[in-house]
C-alpha positions as CSV (number, residue, x, y, z in Angstrom):
1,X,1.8,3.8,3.8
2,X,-1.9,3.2,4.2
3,X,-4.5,4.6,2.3
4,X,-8.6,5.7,3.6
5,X,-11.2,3.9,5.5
6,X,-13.7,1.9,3.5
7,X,-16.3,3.5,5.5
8,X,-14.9,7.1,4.5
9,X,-16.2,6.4,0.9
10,X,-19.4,5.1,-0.8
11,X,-19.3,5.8,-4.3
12,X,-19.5,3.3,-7.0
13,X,-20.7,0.5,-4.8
14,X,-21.4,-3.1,-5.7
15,X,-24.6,-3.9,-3.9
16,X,-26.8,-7.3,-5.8
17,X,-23.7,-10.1,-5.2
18,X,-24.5,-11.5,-2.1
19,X,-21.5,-12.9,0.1
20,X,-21.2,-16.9,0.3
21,X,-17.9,-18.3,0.2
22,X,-17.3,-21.7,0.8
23,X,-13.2,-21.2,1.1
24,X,-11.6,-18.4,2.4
25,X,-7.8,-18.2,2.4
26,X,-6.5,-16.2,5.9
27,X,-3.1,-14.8,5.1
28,X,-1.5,-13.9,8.7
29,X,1.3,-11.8,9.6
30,X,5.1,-13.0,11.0
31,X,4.3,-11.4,14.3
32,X,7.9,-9.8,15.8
33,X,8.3,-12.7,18.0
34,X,7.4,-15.1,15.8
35,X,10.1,-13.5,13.3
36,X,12.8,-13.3,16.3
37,X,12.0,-17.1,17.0
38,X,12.7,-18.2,13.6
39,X,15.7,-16.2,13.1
40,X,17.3,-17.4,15.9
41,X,15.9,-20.8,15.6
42,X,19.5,-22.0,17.8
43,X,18.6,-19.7,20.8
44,X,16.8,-21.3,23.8
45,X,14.0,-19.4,25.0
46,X,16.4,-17.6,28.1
47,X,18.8,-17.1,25.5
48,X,16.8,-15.3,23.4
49,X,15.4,-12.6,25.6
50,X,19.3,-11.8,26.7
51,X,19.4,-11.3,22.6
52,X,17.0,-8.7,22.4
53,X,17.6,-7.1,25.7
54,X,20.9,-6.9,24.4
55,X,19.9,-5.1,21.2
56,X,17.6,-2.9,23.4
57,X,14.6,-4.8,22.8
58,X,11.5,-6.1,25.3
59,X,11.1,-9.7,25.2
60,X,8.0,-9.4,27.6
61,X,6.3,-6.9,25.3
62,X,6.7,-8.7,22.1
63,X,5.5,-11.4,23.5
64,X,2.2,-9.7,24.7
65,X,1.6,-8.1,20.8
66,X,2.3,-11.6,19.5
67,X,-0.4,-12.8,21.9
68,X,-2.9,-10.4,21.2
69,X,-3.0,-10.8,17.2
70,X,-2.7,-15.0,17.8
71,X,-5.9,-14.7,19.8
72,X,-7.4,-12.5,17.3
73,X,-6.0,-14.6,14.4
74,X,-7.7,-17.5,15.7
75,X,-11.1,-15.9,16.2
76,X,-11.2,-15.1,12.4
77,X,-10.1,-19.3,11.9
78,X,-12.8,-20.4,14.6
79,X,-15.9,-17.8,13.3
80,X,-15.2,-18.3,9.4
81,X,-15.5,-22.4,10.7
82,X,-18.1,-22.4,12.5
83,X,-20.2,-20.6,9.5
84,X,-19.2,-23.6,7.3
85,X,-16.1,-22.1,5.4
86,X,-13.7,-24.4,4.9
87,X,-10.3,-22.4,6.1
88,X,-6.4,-22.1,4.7
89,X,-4.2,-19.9,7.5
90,X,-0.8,-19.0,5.2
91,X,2.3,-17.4,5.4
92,X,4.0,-14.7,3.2
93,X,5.8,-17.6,2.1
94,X,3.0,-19.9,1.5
95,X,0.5,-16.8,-0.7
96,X,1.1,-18.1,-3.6
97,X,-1.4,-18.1,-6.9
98,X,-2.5,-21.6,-6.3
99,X,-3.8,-20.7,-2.6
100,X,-5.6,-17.5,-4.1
101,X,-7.1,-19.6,-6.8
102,X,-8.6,-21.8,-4.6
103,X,-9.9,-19.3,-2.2
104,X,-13.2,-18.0,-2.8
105,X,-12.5,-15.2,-0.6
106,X,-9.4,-13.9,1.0
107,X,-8.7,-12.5,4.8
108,X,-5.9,-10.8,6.3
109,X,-4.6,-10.7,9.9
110,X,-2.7,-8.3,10.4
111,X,-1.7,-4.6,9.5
112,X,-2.3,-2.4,6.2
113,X,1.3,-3.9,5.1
114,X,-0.5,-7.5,5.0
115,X,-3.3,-6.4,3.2
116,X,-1.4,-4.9,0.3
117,X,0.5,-7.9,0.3
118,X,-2.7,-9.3,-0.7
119,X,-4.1,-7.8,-2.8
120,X,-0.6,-7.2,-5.0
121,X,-1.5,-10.9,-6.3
122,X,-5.2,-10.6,-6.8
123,X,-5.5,-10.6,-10.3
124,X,-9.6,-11.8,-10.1
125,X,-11.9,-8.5,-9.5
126,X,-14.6,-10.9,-8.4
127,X,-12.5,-12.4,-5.3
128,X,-13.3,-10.3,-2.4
129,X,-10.3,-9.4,0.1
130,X,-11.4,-7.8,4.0
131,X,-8.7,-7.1,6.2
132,X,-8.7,-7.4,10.0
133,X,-6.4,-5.3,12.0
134,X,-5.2,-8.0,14.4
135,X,-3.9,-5.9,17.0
136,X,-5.3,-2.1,16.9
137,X,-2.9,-1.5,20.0
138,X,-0.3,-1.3,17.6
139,X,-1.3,-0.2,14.2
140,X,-4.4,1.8,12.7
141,X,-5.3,-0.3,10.0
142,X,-7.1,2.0,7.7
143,X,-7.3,-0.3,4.9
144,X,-8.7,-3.1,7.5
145,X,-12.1,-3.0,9.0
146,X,-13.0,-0.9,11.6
147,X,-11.2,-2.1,14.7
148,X,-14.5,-2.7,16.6
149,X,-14.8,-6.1,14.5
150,X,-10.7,-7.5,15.5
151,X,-12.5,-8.3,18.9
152,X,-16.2,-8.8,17.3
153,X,-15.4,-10.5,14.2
154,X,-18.3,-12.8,14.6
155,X,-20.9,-9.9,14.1
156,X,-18.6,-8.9,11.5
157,X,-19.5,-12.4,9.6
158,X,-23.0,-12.1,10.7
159,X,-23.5,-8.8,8.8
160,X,-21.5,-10.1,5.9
161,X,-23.9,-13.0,5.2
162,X,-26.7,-11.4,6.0
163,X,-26.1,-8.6,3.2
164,X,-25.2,-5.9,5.6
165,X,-22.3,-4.4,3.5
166,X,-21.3,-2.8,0.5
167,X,-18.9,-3.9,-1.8
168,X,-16.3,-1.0,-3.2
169,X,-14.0,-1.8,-5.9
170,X,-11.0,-0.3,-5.1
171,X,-8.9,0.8,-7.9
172,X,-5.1,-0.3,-8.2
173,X,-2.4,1.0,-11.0
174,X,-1.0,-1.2,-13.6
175,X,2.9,-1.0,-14.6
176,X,4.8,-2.4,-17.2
177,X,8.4,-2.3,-17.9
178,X,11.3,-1.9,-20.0
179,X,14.9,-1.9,-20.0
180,X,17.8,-4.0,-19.5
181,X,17.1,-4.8,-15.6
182,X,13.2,-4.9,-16.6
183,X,13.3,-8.8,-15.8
184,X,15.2,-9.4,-12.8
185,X,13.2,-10.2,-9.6
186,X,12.9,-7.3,-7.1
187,X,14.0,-6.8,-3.8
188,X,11.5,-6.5,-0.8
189,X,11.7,-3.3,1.6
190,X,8.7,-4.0,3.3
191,X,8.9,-4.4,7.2
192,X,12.9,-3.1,7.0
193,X,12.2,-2.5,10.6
194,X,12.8,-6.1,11.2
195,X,16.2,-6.2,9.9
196,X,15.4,-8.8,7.4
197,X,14.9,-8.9,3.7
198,X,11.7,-10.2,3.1
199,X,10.2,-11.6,0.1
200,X,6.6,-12.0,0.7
201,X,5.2,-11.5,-3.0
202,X,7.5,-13.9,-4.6
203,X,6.6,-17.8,-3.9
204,X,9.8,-19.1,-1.2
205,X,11.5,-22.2,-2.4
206,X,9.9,-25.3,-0.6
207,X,8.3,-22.5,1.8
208,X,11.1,-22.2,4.1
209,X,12.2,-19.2,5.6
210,X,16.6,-19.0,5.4
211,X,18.5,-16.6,6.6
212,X,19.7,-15.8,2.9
213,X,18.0,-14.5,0.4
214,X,15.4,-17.1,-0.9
215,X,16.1,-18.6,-5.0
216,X,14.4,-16.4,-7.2
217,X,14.8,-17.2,-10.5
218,X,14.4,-14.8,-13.2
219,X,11.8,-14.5,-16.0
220,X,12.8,-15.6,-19.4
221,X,14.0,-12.1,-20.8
222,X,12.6,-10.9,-24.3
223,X,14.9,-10.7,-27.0
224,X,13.3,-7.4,-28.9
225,X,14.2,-4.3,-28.3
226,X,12.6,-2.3,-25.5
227,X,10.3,-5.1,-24.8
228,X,7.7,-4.1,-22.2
229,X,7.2,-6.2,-19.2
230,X,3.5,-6.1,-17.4
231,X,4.6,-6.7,-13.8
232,X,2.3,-9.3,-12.2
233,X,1.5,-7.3,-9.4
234,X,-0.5,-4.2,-9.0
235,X,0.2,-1.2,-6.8
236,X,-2.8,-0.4,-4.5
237,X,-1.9,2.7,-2.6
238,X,0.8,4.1,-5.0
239,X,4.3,3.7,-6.9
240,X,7.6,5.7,-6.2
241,X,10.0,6.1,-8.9
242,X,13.4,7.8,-8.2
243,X,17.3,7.5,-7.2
244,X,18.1,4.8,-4.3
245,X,19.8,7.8,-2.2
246,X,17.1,10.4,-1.5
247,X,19.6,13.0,-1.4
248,X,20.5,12.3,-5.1
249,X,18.8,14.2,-7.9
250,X,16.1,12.3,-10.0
251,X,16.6,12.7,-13.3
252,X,13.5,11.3,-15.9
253,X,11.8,11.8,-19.1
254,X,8.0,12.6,-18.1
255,X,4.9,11.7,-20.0
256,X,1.1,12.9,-18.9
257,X,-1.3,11.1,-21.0
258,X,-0.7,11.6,-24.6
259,X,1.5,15.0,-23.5
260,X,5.1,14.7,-25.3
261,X,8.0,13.9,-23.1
262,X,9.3,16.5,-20.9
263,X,12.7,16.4,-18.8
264,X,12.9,16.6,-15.3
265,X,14.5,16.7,-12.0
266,X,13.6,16.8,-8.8
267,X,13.3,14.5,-5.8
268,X,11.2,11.7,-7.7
269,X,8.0,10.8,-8.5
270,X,5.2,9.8,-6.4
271,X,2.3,8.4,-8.4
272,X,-1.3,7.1,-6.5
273,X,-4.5,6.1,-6.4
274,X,-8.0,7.1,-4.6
275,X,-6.6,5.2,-1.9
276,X,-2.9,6.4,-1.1
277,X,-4.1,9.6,-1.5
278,X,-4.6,9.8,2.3
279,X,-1.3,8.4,2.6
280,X,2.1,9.2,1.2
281,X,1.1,12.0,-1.7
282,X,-1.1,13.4,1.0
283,X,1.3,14.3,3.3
284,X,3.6,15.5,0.3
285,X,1.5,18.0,-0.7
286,X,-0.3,18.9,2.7
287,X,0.1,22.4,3.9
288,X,0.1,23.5,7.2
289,X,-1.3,26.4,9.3
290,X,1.6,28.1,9.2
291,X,2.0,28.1,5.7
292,X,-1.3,29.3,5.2
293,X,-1.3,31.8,7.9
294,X,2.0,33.3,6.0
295,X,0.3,33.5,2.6
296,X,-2.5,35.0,4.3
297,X,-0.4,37.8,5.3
298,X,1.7,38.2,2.4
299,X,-1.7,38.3,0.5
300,X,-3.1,41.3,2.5
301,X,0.3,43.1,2.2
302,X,0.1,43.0,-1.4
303,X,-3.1,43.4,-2.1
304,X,-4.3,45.9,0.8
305,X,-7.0,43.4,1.6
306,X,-7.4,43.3,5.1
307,X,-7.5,39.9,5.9
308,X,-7.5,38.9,9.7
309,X,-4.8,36.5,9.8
310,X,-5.2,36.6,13.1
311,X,-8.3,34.1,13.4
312,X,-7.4,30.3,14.2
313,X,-10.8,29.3,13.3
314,X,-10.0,30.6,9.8
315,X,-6.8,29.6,9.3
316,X,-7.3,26.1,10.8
317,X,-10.6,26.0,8.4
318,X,-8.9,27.4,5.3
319,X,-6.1,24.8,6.1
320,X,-8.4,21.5,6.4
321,X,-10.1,22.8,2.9
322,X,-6.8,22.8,0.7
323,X,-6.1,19.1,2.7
324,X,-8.9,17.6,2.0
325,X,-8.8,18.4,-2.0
326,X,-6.0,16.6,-1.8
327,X,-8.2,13.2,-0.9
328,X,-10.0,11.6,-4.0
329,X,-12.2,8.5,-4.0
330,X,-10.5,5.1,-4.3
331,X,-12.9,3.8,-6.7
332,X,-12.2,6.7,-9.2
333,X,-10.0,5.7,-12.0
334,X,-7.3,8.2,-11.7
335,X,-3.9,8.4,-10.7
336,X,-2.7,11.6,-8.7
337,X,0.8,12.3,-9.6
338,X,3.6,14.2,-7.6
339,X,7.0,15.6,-8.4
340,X,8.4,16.2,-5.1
341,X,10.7,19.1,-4.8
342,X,11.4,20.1,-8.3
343,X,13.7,21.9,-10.0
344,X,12.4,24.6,-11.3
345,X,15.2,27.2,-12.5
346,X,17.0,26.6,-15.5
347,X,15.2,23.3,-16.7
348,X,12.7,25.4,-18.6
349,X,10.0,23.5,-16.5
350,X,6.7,23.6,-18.1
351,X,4.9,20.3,-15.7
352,X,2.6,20.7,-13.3
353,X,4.0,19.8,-10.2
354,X,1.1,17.8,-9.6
355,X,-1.7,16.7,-10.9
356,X,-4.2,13.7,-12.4
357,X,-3.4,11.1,-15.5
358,X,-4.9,8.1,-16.5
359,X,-1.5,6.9,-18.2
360,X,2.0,8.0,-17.6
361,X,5.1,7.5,-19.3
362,X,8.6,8.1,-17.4
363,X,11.6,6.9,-18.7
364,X,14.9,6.9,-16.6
365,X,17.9,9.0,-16.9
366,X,19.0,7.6,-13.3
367,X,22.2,5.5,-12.3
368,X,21.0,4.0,-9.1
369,X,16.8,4.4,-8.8
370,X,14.2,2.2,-8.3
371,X,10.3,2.0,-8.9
372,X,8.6,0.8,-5.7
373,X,5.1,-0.4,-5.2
374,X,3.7,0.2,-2.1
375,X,6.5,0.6,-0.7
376,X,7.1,-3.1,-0.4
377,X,8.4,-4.3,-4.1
378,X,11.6,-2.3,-5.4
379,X,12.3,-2.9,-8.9
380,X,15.7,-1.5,-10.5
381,X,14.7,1.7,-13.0
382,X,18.2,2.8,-14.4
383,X,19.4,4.9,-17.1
384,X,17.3,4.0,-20.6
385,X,14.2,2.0,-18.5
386,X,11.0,2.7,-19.5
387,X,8.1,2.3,-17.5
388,X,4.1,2.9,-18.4
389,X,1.7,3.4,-15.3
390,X,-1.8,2.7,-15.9
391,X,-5.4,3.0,-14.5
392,X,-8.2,0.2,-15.9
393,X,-11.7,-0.8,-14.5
394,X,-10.1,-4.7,-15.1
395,X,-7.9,-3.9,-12.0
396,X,-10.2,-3.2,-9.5
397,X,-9.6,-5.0,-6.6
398,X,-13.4,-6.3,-4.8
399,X,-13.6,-5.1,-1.1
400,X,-16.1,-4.2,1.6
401,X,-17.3,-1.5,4.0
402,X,-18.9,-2.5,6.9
403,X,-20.6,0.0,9.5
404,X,-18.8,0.7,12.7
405,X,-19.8,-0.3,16.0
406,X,-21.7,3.1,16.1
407,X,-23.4,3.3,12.8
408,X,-27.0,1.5,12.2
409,X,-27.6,-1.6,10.2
């Protein structure tokens, strides 16, 4: 899930490095149609639209959304070329560490999904990544710039180079792993609404996309004991860690800071940073009017305080106040952690059920779980894995906030 609006925060700014790239490196979405035409690369064009109108699917209208975000694709292409930046348009397939390294700068088209694909593999705090929402009809793009610039890009490059911008360093959570599984490759969940395991953070053999699984091989495994593994990419918005089947317990070992171990259960563990905590862990903890109107009342029942529970204005205001604690800034270095729905009686539970860390500790007393990193990368977490979250300045990934349409240079 997506995380704040750049223009939403303004703390702890970069604002002296100006913005020339020579390169910039676009990494573009597999638009539906484009995925449907490669899939079923056999079909005929006729053929194919009796396929998805078979399956329940509009051929005319995934053809319009592919139109819109290749027109808008292009515009970022033609604008960063005409400035005199030299331009790379890649696939998921094709992001691999050698394109980054020879970007100066990296661009998205797409969604929030494609921009934390990118910045996953950013390992560089001084290579910049700006998303562009490439078709706002269809997505919000928080984590992209505001959609006035998909259609206006070129003023969008024009304030960039002229210095009007900040630069926010965004910060993203480290994890490293043990266990017996703590080597194998992961499997990709993101975009499971295509039908179609993905595996857009790993490089694709020869940059082909099969209908099978692409060749992964695995990492050399160490041969000492409980061996920790630093995972080469880095959650921005936040990690999950729990059992496969969400009606299944979670069972872990849980470790706040230097805190000894505790053990717990409940429905796992969501862990985040300034910027999923708009997303995901915000509407875990959220409370609504409802909620707050009934421990209003409760409250002036036990207390004889007459409290007029009565009043939308206050509820509704009383409401947004607990919500918006819940919303820290992205360039903070904290995690926000979350046990969701846990099991309190009998367990001798001393945790908070929520709270901040700047290292956790979780190891897993699980049989089929899995740690997942913005909800894209699934890595197996089973019985005896270890894994260690942690927050460091080194991290930071380098992005920007630009003004809206409405705002004043």
């Amino acid at each position: 899930m997506a995380g704040a609006s750049t223009s939403q925060h303004n703390s702890n700014v970069l604002s002296e490095k100006p913005f020339t790239p020579k390169k910039a490196l676009i990494l573009t979405k597999f638009s539906r149609y484009e995925f449907e035409k490669r899939t079923h690369s056999e079909l005929s064009e006729d053929e194919l639209i009796k396929n998805l109108e078979d399956r329940g699917s509009d051929y005319n209208n995934l053809l319009q959304h592919h139109q819109i975000h290749v027109k808008n694709r292009d515009l970022v292409v033609k604008t960063l070329q005409d400035h005199g930046i030299e331009t790379k348009v890649v696939n998921r397939f094709e992001y691999s560490d050698s394109n980054i390294d020879w970007a100066d700068v990296i661009f998205t088209t797409g969604g929030d999904g494609t921009f934390l694909m990118a910045a996953s593999k950013i390992k560089n705090r001084e290579k910049p990544l700006i998303g562009i929402n490439s078709d706002p009809t269809r997505s919000l793009g928080h984590l992209c710039l505001p959609t006035f610039y998909t259609e206006n890009f070129p003023e969008a490059v024009t304030r960039l180079k002229a210095g009007n911008f900040r630069w926010m360093l965004r910060q993203r959570i480290r994890i490293s792993l043990s266990g017996e599984n703590a080597f194998d490759p992961p499997i990709e969940l993101h975009d499971q609404q295509l039908q179609y395991p993905e595996y857009r953070f790993l490089d694709c053999v020869e940059g082909q996309h099969k209908s099978n699984s692409p060749k992964v091989p695995k990492l050399e495994k160490c041969t000492k004991p409980k061996c920790m593994h630093e995972l080469a990419v880095r959650a921005l918005n936040e990690v999950f860690i729990g059992e496969c089947l969400s009606s299944r317990v979670s069972y872990y070992e849980l470790a706040i800071n230097s805190s000894p171990k505790e053990k717990l259960k409940s429905s796992g563990l969501t862990v985040c940073t300034g910027t999923g905590s708009t997303s995901w862990s915000f509407n875990i903890n959220k409370v609504t009017e409802q909620c707050v109107k009934h421990l209003l009342k409760i409250t002036s029942q036990e207390t004889n305080i007459d409290i007029p529970v009565s009043d939308k204005a206050l509820i509704s205001q009383i409401t947004n106040k607990f919500n918006n604690s819940l919303i820290f800034d992205p360039t903070k270095l904290l995690m926000a952690y979350t046990l969701r729905d846990p099991i309190m009686f009998g367990m001798g539970f001393k945790c908070k059920p929520r709270g901040f860390a700047e290292k956790i500790e979780i190891k897993s007393r699980m049989f089929d779980a899995c740690l997942v990193i913005d909800g894209g990368l699934s890595f197996a977490f089973n019985d005896g894995a270890t894994a260690i979250l942690e927050i460091s300045d080194d991290d930071a990934l380098l992005t920007v906030s630009l003004p809206d349409s409405c705002e004043k240079n």
